[in-house]
N, C-alpha and C positions, 0 to 999 in steps of 0.2 A: 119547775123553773130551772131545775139544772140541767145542764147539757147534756145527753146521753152519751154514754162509754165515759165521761171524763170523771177519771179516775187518779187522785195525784197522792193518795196514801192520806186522805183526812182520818180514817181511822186507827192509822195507824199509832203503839203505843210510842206516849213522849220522851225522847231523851231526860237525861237527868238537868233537875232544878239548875238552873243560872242565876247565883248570887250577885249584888251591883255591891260594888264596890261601897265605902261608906264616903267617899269623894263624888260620885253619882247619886248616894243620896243626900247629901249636903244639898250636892245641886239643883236638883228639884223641890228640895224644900225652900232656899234662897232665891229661887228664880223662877219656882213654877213647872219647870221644861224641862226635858234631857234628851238629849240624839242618843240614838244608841246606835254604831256606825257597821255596816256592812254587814245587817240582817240576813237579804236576801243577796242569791248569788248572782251574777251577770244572768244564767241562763234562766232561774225563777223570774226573773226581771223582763226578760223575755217574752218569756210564756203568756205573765200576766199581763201585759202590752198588747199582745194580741188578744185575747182575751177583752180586754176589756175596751180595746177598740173596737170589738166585734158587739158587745154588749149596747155601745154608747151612739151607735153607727142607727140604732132604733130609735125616733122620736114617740113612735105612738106607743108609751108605756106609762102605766096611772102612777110610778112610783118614780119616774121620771122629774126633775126639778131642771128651771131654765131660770135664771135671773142674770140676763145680759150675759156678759162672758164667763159668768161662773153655772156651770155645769154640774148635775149629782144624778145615779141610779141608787135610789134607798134599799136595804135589805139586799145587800149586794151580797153578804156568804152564803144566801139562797141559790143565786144563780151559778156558780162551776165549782167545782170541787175547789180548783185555785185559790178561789176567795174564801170559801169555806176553811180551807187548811190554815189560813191564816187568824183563826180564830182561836187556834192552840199554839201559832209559831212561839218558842223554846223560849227565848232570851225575850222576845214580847211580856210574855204573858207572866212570867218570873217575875218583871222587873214591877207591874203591874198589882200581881200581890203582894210585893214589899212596898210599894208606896201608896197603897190602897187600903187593901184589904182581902184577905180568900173568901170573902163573902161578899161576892159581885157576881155578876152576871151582865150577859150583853144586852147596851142597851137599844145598838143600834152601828150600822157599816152601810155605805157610801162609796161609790167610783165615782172620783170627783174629777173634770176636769175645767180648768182653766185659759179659754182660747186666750193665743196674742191679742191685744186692743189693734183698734183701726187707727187712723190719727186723730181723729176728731173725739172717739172715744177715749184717750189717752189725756189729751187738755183739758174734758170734761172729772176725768175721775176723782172721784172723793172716796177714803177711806170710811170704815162702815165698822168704828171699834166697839167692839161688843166684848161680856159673857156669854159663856153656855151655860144649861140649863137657864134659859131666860127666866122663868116665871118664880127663879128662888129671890133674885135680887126685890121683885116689885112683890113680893110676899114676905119675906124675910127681913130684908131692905138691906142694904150692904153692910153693914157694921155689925149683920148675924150669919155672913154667908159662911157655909163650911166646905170643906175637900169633900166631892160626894161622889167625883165620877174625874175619868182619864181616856181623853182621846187619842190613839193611836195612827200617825199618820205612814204608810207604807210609799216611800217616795220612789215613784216608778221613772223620773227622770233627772238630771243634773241641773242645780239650782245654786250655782255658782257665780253666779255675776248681781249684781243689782238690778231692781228689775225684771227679774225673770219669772216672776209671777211668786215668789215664793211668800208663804203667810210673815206679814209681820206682828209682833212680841212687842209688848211690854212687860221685860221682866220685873216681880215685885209687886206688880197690881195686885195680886191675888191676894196680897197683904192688903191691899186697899179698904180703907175702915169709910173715910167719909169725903163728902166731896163730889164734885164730878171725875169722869178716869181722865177725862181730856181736859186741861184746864181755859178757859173761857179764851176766843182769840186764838187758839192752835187749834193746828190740823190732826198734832199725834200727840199721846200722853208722853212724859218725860222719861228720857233713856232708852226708845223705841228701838229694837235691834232686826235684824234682816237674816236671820240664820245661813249658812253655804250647806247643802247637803247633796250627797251622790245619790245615782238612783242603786237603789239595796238598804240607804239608811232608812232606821226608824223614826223620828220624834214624838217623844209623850208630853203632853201638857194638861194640866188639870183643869174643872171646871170653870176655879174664881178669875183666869189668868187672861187679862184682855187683848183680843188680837183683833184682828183685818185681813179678809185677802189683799196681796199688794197688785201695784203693778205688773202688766207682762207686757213688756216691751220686745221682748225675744224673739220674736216671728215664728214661735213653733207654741203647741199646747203642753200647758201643764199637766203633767198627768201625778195620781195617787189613790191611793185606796185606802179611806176610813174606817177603823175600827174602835168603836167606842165602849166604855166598861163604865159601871156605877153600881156602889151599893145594890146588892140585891131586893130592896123596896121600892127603887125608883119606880117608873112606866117603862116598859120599855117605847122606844121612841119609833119604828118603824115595822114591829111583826108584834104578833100576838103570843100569847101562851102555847096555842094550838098551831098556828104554823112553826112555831120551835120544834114541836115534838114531831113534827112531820122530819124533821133534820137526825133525829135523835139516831136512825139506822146509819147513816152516814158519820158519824161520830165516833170517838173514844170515849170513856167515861167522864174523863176530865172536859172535854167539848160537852156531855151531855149536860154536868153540872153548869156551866156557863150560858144555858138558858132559864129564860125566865118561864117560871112554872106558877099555876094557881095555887093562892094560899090554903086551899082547901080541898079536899082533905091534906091536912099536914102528912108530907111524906114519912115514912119509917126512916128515912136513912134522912137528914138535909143534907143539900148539895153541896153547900161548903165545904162538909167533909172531905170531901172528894179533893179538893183542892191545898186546905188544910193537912192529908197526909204527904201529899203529893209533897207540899212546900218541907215539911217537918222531915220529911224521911230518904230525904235525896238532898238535904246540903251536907 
């Protein structure tokens, strides 16, 4: 599935650990979210543009997803190194196991995009506020959900105005113990926020944390790239055990650890490790 010749340094070894401020983690813990601003640079920003126009440009693909104007290719660090390398980027994946855990693994990456609405589809729209991991809250039930997992949004375009398709937040929900998240008669939970980000920033947000894609009134496509982390127990959400390991050549050790692997045989080394010294020996 990957591109041949495309080659953009996913093996290469990682620069050193990137500590978040104790301001950054405040604010993920009070709000769920945090940007982390000018990831990637104009030219990765580029690259991956093309790239993943080139990918999305395919309808006949079985891991392809269509619901109305919201667009996804699943298992997307499979397909170009680009995507791939993004599955180690520095200040990511840092910020990731201080507000997680070094005992995750991916669960699952997505080229998602976003077309503008038409007019008629724009008078129609209704928001669609949800959790991820669906099946914890109607197993669990909400007043036992935990932090289990952190989705990584890679924003390939400028999402500066209202409107512009960018996901909306409710910060706090994730604290949300009982209740419905929307209260009876509204269209959005209270204190609904609309994030502005450049294309190069990141946004992390955790699983309990209710969102919606919004509007896109902008007359261009949303673009981004999904990377999602969770506890090393979850399922992964979109490749198996054995298509991970197909990656593992293309990889750094730390990339190798951040697949999910059969519980059986129990390795000699766990993977955590790997990340564990990484986090411990480079602040």
């Amino acid at each position: 599935m990957i591109a041949p010749g495309a080659t953009d340094g996913a093996a290469a070894d990682l620069p050193s650990f990137a500590p978040l401020s104790e301001e950054q983690q405040c604010s993920f813990r009070d709000d769920g979210m945090l940007i982390l601003p000018r990831v990637l640079t104009p030219e990765r920003v580029a690259e991956l543009v093309a790239t993943c126009d080139a990918l999305m440009a395919t309808d006949a693909d079985p891991m392809r997803i269509d619901h109305g104007p919201w667009q996804a290719l699943s298992h997307a660090v499979a397909r170009h190194d680009r995507l791939l390398a993004l599955l180690t980027e520095t200040r990511v994946l840092s910020a990731v196991v201080q507000l997680l855990s070094p005992r995750i693994a991916l669960q699952g990456s997505q080229v998602i995009y976003l077309r503008a609405l038409a007019e008629e589809e724009a008078r129609d729209w209704r928001p669609r506020w949800h959790r991820d991991l669906y099946g914890t809250s109607r197993d669990l039930g909400s007043a036992n959900l935990a932090l289990m997992a952190v989705k990584c949004f890679f924003w390939l375009t400028d999402l500066t105005q209202s409107d512009d398709g960018m996901t909306l937040f409710a910060p706090g929900t994730h604290e949300h113990r009982r209740g419905p998240l929307v209260p009876p008669g509204r269209m959005h939970p209270k204190g609904v926020v609309e994030p502005a980000v450049r294309a190069g920033d990141v946004l992390l947000f955790e699983n309990r944390l209710a969102h919606t894609f919004g509007r896109n009134l902008s007359g261009r496509t949303r673009k981004s790239v999904m990377v999602h982390f969770g506890y090393r127990w979850l399922m992964p959400a979109d490749y198996t055990p054995e298509q991970g390991r197909e990656l593992h050549t293309r990889l750094s050790p730390l990339g190798r650890a951040l697949m999910a692997a059969p519980r059986f045989p129990r390795p000699a080394v766990e993977p955590e490790q790997a990340l564990l010294r990484w986090a411990r020996g480079q602040r």
